[in-house]
VMD Tcl script that builds the backbone (N, CA, C; Angstrom):
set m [mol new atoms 171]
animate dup $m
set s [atomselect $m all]
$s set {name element resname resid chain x y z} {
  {N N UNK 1 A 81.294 52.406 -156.557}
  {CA C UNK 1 A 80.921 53.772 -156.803}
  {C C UNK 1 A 79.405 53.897 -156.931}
  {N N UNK 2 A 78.948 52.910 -157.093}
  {CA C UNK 2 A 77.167 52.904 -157.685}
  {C C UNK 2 A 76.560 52.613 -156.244}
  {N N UNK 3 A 76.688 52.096 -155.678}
  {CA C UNK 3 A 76.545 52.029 -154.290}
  {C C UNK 3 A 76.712 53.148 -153.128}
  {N N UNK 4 A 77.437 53.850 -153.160}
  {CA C UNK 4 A 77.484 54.892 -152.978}
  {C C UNK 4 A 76.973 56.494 -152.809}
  {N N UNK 5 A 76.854 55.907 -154.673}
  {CA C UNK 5 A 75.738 56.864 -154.999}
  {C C UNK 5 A 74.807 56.942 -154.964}
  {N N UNK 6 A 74.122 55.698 -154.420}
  {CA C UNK 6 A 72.857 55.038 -154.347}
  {C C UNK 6 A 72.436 56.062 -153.116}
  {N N UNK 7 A 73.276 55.164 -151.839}
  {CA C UNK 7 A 73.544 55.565 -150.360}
  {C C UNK 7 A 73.231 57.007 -150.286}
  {N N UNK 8 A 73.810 58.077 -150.976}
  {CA C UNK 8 A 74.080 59.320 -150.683}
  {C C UNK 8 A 72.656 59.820 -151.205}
  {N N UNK 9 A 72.729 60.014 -152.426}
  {CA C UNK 9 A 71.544 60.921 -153.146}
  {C C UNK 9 A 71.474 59.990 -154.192}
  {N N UNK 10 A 70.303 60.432 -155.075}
  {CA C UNK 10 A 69.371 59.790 -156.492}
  {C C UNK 10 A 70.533 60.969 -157.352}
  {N N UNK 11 A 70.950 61.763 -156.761}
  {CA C UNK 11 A 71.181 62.628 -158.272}
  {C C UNK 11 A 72.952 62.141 -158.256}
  {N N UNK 12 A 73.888 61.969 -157.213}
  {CA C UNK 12 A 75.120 61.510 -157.698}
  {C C UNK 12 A 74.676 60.051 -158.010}
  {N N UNK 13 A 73.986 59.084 -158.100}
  {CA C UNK 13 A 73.783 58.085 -159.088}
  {C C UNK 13 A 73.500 58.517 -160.441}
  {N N UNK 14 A 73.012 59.460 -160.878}
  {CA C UNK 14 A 72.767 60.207 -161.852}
  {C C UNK 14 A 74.032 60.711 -162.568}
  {N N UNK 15 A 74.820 61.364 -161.762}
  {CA C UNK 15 A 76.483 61.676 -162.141}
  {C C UNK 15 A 77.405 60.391 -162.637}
  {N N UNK 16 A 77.131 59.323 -161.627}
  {CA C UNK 16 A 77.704 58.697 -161.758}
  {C C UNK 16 A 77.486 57.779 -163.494}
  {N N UNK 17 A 76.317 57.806 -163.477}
  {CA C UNK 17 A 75.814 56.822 -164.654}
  {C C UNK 17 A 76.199 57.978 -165.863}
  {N N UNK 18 A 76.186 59.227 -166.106}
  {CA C UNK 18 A 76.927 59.874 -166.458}
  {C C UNK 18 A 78.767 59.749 -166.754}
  {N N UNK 19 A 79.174 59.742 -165.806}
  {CA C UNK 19 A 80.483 59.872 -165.929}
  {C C UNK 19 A 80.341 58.612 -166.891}
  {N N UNK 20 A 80.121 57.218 -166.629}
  {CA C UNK 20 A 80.278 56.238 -167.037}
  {C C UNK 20 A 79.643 56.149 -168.707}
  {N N UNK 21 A 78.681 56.533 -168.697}
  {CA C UNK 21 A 78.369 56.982 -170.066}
  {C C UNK 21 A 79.673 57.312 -170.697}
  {N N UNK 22 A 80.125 58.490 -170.354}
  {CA C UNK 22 A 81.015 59.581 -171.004}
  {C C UNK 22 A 82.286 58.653 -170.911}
  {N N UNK 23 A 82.764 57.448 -170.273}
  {CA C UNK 23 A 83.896 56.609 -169.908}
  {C C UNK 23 A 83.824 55.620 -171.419}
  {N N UNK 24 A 82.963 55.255 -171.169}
  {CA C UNK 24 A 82.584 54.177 -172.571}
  {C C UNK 24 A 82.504 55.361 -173.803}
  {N N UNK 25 A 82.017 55.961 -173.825}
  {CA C UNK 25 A 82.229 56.263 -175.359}
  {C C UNK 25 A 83.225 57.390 -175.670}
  {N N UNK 26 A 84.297 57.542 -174.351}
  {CA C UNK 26 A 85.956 57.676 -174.736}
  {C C UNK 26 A 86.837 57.218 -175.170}
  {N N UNK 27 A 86.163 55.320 -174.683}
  {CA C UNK 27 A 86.512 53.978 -174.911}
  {C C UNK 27 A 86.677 53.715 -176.750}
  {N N UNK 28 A 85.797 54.103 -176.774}
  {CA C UNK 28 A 84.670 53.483 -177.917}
  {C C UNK 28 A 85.631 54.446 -179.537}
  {N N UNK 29 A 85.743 56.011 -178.546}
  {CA C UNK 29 A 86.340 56.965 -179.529}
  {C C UNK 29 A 87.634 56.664 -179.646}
  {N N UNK 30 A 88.523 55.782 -178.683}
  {CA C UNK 30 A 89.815 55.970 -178.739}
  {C C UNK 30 A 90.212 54.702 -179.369}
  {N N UNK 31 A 89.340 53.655 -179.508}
  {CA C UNK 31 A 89.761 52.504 -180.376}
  {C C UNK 31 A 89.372 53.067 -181.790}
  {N N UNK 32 A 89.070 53.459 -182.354}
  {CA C UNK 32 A 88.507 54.218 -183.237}
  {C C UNK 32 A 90.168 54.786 -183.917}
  {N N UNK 33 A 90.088 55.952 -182.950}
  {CA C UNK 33 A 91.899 56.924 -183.569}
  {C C UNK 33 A 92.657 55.649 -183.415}
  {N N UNK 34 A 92.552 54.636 -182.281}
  {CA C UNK 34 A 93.595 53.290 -182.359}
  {C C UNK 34 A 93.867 52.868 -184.121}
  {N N UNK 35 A 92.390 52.284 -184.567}
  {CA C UNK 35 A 92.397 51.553 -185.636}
  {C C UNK 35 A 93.284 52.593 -186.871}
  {N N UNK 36 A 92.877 53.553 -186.963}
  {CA C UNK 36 A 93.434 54.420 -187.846}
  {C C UNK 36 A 94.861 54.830 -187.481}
  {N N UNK 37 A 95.219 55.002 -186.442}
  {CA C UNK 37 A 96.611 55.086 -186.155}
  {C C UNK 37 A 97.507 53.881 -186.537}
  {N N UNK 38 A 96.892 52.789 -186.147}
  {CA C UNK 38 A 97.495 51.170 -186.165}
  {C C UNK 38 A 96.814 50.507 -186.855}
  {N N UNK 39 A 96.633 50.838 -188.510}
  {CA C UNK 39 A 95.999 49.733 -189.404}
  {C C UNK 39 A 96.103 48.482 -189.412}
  {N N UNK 40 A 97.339 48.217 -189.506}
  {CA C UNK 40 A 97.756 46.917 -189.607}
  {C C UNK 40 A 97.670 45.514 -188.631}
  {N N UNK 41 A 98.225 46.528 -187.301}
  {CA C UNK 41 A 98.360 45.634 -186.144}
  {C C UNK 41 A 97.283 45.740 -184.866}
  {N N UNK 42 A 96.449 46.965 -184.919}
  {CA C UNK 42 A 95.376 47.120 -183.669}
  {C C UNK 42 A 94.119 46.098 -184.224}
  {N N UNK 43 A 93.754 46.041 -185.143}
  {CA C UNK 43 A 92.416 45.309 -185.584}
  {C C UNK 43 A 92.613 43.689 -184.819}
  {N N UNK 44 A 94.086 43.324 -185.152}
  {CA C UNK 44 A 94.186 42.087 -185.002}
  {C C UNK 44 A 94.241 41.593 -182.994}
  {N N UNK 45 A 95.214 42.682 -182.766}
  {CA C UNK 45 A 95.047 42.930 -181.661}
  {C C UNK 45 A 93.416 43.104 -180.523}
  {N N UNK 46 A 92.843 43.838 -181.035}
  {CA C UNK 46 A 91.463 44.007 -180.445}
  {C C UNK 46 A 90.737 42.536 -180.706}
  {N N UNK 47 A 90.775 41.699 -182.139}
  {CA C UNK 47 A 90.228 40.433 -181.679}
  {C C UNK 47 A 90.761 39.527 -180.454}
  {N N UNK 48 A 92.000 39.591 -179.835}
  {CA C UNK 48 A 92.575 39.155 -179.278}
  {C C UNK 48 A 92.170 39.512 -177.696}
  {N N UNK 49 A 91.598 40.866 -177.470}
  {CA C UNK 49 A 91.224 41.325 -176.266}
  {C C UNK 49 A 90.426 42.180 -176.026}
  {N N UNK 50 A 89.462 42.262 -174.938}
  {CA C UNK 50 A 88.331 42.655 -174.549}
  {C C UNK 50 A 88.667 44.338 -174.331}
  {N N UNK 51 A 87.806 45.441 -174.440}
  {CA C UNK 51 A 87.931 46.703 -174.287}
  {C C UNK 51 A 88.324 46.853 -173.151}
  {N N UNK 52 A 87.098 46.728 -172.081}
  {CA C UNK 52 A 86.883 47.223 -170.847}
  {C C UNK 52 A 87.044 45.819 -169.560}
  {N N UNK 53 A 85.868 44.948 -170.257}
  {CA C UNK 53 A 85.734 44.251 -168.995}
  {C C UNK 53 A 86.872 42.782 -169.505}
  {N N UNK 54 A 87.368 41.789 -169.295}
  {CA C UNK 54 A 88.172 40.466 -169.710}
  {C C UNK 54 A 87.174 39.618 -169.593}
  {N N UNK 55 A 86.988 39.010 -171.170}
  {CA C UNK 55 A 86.298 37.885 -171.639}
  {C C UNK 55 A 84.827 38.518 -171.717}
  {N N UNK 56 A 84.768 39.425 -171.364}
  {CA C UNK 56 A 83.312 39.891 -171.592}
  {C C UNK 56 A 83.094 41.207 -172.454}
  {N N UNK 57 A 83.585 42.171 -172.284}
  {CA C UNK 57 A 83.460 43.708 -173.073}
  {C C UNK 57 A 84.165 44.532 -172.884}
}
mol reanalyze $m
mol bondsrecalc $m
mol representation Tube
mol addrep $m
């Protein structure tokens, strides 16, 4: 997608780094209601596995 946007115009790279912004800290908000929804068992869970990327973030 970044490639793309590159290709086309400066400003849908701009959208794009946008959207992605706004992707991660949906991420970020929804482990959040996770933890509070699932006291017990999401905390333990999330040490166990990566958000977004595997083995990395």
């Amino acid at each position: 997608m970044i490639g793309t946007a590159v290709a086309v115009s400066f400003i849908w790279l701009i959208a794009v780094v946008l959207l992605g912004a706004y992707f991660l800290f949906s991420a970020v908000k929804e482990e959040r209601y996770m933890t509070e929804l699932f006291p017990g068992a999401y905390p333990r869970y999330k040490q166990s596995t990566k958000m977004l990327i595997p083995f990395i973030f």
